[in-house]
MIKOL-146910 format. One record per residue: residue number from 1; residue in three letters; chain; z, x, y of N, C-alpha, C in turn. Coordinates in nm, 3 decimals, m for minus. Example, Ala and Ser with C-alpha at 12.3 -4.5 7.8 and 13.67 -1.06 7.14 Angstrom:
BEGIN
<n->1 res->ALA chain->A n_w->0.780 n_u->1.319 n_v->m0.569 ca_w->0.780 ca_u->1.230 ca_v->m0.450 c_w->0.780 c_u->1.320 c_v->m0.330>
<n->2 res->SER chain->A n_w->0.708 n_u->1.285 n_v->m0.225 ca_w->0.714 ca_u->1.367 ca_v->m0.106 c_w->0.787 c_u->1.290 c_v->0.003>
//
This chain:
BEGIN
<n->1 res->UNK chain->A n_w->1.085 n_u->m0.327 n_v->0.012 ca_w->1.013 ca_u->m0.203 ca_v->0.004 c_w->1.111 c_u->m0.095 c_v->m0.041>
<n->2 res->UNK chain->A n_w->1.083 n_u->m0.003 n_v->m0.117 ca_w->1.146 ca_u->0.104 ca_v->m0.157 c_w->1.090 c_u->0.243 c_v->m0.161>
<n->3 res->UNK chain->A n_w->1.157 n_u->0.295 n_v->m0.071 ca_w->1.090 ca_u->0.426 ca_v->m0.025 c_w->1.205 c_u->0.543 c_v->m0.076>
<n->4 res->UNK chain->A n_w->1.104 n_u->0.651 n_v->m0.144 ca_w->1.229 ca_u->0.780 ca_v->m0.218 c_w->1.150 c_u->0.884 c_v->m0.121>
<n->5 res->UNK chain->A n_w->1.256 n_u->0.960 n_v->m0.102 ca_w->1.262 ca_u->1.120 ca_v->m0.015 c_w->1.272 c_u->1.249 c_v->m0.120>
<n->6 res->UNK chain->A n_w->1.180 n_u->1.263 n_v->m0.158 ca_w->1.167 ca_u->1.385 ca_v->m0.293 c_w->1.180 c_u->1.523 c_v->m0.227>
<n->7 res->UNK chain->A n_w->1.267 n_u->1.550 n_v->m0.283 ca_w->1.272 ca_u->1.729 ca_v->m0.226 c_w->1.423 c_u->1.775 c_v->m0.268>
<n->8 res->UNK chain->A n_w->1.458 n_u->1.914 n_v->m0.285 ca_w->1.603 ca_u->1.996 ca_v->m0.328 c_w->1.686 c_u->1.924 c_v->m0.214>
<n->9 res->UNK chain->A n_w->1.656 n_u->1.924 n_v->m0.086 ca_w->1.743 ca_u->1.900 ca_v->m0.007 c_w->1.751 c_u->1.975 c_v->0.099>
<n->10 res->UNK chain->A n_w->1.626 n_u->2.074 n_v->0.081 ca_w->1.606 ca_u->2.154 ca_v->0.180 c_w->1.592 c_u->2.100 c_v->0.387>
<n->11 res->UNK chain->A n_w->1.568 n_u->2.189 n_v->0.470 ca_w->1.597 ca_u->2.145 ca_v->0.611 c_w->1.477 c_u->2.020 c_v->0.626>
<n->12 res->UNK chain->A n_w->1.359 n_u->2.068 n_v->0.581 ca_w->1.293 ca_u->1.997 ca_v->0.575 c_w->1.291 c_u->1.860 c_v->0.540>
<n->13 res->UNK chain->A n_w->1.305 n_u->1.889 n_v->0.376 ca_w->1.395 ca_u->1.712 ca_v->0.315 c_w->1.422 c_u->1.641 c_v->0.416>
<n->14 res->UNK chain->A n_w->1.550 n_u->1.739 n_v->0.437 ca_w->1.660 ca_u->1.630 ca_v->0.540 c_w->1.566 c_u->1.597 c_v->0.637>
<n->15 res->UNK chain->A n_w->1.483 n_u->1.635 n_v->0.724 ca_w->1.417 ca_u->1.636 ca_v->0.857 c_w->1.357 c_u->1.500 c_v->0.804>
<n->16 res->UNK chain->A n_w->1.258 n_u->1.568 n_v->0.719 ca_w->1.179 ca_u->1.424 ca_v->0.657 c_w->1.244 c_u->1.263 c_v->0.613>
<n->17 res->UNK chain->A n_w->1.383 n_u->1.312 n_v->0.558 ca_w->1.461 ca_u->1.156 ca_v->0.534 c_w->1.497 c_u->1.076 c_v->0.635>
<n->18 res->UNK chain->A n_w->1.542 n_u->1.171 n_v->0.782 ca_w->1.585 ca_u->1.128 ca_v->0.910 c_w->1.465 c_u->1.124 c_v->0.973>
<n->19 res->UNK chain->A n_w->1.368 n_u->1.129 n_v->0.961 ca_w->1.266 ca_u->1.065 ca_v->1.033 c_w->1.224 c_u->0.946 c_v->0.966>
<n->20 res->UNK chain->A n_w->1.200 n_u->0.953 n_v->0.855 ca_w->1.160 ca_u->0.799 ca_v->0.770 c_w->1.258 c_u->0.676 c_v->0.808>
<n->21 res->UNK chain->A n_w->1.395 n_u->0.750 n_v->0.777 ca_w->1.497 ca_u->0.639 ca_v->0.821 c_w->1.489 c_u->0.576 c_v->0.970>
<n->22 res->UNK chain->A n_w->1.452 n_u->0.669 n_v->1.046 ca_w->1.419 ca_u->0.627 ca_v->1.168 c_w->1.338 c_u->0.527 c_v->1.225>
<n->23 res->UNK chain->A n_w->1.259 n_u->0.567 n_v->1.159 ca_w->1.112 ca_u->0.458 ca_v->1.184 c_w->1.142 c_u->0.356 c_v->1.148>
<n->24 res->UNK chain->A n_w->1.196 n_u->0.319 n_v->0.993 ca_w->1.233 ca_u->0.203 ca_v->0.933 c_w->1.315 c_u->0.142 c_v->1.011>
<n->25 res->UNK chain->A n_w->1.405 n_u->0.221 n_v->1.076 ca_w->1.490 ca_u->0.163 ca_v->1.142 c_w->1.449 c_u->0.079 c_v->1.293>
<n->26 res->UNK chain->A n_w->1.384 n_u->0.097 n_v->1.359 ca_w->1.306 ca_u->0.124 ca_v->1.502 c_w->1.187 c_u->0.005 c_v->1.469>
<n->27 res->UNK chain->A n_w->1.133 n_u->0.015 n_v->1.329 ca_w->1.046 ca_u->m0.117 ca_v->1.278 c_w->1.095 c_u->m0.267 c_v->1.264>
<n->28 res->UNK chain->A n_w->1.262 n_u->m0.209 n_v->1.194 ca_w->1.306 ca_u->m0.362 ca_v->1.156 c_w->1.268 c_u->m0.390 c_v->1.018>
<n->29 res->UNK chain->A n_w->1.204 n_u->m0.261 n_v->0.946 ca_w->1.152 ca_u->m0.295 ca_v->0.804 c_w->1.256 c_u->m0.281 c_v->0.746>
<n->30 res->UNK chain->A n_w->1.238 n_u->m0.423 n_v->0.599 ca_w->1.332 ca_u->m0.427 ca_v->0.482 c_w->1.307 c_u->m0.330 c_v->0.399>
<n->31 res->UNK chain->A n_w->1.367 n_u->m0.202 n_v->0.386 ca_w->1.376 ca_u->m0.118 ca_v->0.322 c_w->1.450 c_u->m0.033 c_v->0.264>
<n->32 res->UNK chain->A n_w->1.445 n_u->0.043 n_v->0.157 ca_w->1.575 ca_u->0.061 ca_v->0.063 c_w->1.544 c_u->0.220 c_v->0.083>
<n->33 res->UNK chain->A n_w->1.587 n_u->0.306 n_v->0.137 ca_w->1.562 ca_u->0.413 ca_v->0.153 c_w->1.659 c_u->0.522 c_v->0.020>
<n->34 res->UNK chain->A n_w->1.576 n_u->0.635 n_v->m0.087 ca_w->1.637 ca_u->0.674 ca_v->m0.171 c_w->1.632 c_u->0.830 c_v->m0.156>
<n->35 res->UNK chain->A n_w->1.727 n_u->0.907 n_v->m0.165 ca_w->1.669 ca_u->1.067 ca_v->m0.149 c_w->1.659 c_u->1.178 c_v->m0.346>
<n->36 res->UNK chain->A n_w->1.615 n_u->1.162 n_v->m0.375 ca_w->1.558 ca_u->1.200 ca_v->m0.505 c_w->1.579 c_u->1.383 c_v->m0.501>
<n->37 res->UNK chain->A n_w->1.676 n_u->1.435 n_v->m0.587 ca_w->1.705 ca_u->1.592 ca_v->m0.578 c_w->1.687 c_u->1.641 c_v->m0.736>
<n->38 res->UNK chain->A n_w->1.653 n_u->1.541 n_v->m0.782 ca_w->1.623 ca_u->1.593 ca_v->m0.932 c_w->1.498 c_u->1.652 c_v->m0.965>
<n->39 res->UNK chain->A n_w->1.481 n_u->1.768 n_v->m1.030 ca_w->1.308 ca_u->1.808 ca_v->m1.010 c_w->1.262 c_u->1.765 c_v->m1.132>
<n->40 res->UNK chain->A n_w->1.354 n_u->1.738 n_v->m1.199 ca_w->1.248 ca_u->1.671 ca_v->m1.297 c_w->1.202 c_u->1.525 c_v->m1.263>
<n->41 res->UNK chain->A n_w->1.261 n_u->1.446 n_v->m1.226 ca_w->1.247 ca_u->1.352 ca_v->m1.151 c_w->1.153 c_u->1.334 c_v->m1.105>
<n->42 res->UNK chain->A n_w->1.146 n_u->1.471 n_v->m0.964 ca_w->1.040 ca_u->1.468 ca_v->m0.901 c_w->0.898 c_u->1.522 c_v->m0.958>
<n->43 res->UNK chain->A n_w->0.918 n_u->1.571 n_v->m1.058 ca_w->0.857 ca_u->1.661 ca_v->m1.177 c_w->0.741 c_u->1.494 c_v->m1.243>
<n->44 res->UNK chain->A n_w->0.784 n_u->1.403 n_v->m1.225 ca_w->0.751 ca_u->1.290 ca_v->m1.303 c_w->0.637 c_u->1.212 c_v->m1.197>
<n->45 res->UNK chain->A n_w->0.674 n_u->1.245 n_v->m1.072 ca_w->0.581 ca_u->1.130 ca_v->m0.983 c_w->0.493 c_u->1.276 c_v->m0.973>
<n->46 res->UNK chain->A n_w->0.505 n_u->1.353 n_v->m1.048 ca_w->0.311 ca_u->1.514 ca_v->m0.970 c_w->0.382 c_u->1.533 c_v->m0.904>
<n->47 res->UNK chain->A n_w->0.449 n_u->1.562 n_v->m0.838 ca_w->0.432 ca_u->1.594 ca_v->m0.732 c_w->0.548 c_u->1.766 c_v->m0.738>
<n->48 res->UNK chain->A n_w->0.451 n_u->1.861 n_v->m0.661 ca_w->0.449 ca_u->1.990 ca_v->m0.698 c_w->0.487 c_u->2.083 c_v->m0.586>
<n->49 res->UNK chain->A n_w->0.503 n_u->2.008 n_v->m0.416 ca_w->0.525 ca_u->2.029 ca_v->m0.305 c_w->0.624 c_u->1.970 c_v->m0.254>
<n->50 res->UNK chain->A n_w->0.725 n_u->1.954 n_v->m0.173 ca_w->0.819 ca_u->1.929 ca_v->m0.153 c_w->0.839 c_u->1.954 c_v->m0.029>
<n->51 res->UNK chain->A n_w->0.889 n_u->1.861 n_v->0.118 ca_w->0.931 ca_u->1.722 ca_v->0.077 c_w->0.786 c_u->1.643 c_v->0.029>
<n->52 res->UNK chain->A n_w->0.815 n_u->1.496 n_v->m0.019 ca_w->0.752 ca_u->1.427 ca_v->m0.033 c_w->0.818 c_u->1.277 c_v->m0.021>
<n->53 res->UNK chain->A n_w->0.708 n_u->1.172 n_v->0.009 ca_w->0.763 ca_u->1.058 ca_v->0.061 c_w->0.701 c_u->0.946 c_v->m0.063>
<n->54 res->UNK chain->A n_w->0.740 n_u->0.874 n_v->m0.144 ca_w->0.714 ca_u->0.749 ca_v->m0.243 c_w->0.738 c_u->0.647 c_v->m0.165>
<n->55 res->UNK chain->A n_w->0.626 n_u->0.528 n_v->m0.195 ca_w->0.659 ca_u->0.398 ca_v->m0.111 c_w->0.624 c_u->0.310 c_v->m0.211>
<n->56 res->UNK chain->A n_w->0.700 n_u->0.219 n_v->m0.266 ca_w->0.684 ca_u->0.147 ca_v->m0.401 c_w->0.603 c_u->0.196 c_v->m0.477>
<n->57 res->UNK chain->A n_w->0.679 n_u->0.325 n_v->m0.515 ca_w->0.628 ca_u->0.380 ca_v->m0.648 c_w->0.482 c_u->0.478 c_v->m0.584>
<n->58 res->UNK chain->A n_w->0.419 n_u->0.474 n_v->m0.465 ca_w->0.291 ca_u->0.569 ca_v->m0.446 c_w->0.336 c_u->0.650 c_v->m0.392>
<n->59 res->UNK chain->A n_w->0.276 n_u->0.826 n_v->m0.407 ca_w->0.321 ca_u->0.893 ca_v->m0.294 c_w->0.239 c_u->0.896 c_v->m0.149>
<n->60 res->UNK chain->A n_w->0.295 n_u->0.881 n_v->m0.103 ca_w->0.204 ca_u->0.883 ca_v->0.017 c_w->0.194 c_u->1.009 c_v->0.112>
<n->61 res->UNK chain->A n_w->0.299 n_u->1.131 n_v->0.088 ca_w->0.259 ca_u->1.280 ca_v->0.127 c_w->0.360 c_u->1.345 c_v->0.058>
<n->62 res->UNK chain->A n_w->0.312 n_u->1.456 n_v->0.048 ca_w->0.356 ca_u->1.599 ca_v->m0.028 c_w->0.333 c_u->1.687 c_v->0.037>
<n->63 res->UNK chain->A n_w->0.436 n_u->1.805 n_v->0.082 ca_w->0.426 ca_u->1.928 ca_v->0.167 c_w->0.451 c_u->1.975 c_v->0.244>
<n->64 res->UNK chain->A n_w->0.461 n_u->1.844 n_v->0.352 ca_w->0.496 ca_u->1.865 ca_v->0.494 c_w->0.563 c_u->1.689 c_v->0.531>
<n->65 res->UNK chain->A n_w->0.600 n_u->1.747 n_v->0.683 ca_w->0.738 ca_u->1.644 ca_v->0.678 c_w->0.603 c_u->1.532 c_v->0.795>
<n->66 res->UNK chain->A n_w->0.622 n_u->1.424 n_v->0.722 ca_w->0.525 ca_u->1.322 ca_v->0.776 c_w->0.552 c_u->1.314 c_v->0.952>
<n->67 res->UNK chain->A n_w->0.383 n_u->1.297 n_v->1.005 ca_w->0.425 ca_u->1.198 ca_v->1.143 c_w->0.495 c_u->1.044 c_v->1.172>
<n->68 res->UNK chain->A n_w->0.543 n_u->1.046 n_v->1.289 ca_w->0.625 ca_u->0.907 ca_v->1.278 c_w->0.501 c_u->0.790 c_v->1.261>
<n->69 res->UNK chain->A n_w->0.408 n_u->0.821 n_v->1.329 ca_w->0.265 ca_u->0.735 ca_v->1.349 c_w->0.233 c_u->0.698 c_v->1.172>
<n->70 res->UNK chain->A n_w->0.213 n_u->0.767 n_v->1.112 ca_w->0.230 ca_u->0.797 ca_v->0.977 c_w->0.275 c_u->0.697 c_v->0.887>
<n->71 res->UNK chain->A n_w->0.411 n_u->0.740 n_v->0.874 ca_w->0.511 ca_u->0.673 ca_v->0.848 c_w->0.541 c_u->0.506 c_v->0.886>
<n->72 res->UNK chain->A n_w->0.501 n_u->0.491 n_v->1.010 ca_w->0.442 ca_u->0.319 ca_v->1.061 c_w->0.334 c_u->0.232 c_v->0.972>
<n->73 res->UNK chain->A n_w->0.246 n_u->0.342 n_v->0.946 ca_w->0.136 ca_u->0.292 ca_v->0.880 c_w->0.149 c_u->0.207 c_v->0.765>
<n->74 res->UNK chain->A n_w->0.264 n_u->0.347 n_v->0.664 ca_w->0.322 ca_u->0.274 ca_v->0.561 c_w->0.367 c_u->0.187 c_v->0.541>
<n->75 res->UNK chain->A n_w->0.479 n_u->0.143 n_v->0.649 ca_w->0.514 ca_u->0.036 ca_v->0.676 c_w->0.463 c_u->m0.126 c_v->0.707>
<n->76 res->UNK chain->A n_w->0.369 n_u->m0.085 n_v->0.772 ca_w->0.285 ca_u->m0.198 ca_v->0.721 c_w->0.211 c_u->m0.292 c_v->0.609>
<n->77 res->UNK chain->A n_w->0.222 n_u->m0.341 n_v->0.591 ca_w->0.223 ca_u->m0.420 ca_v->0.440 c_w->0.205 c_u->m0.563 c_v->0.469>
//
């Protein structure tokens, strides 16, 4: 699984990368965790809000920093 953390790098970002990492971590999921600071980059997946979370390639939120419950969900597969 490959999950990107889209955002400048703001408090949030970070909040949002250390919670994703968390979960993944706490799951046991095989996952490649990426933090993405390029806006054009981020300019490429839509996405127009920041942070935002990609999970093989989908976004799965934009705007606000995901719940951990959330974030589990994704993980499931």
């Amino acid at each position: 699984m490959e999950i990107k953390i889209l955002g400048p790098g703001c408090k949030k970002c970070n909040q949002t990368a250390e919670r994703v990492a968390s979960v993944v971590d706490t799951a046991g999921a095989d996952a490649r965790i990426e933090k993405i600071t390029d806006m054009m980059t981020i300019a490429g997946f839509g996405v127009v809000a920041t942070p935002a979370v990609v999970v093989d390639g989908v976004v799965k939120c934009a705007g606000k920093i995901p719940e951990r419950d959330e974030i589990a969900r994704w993980l499931e597969i």
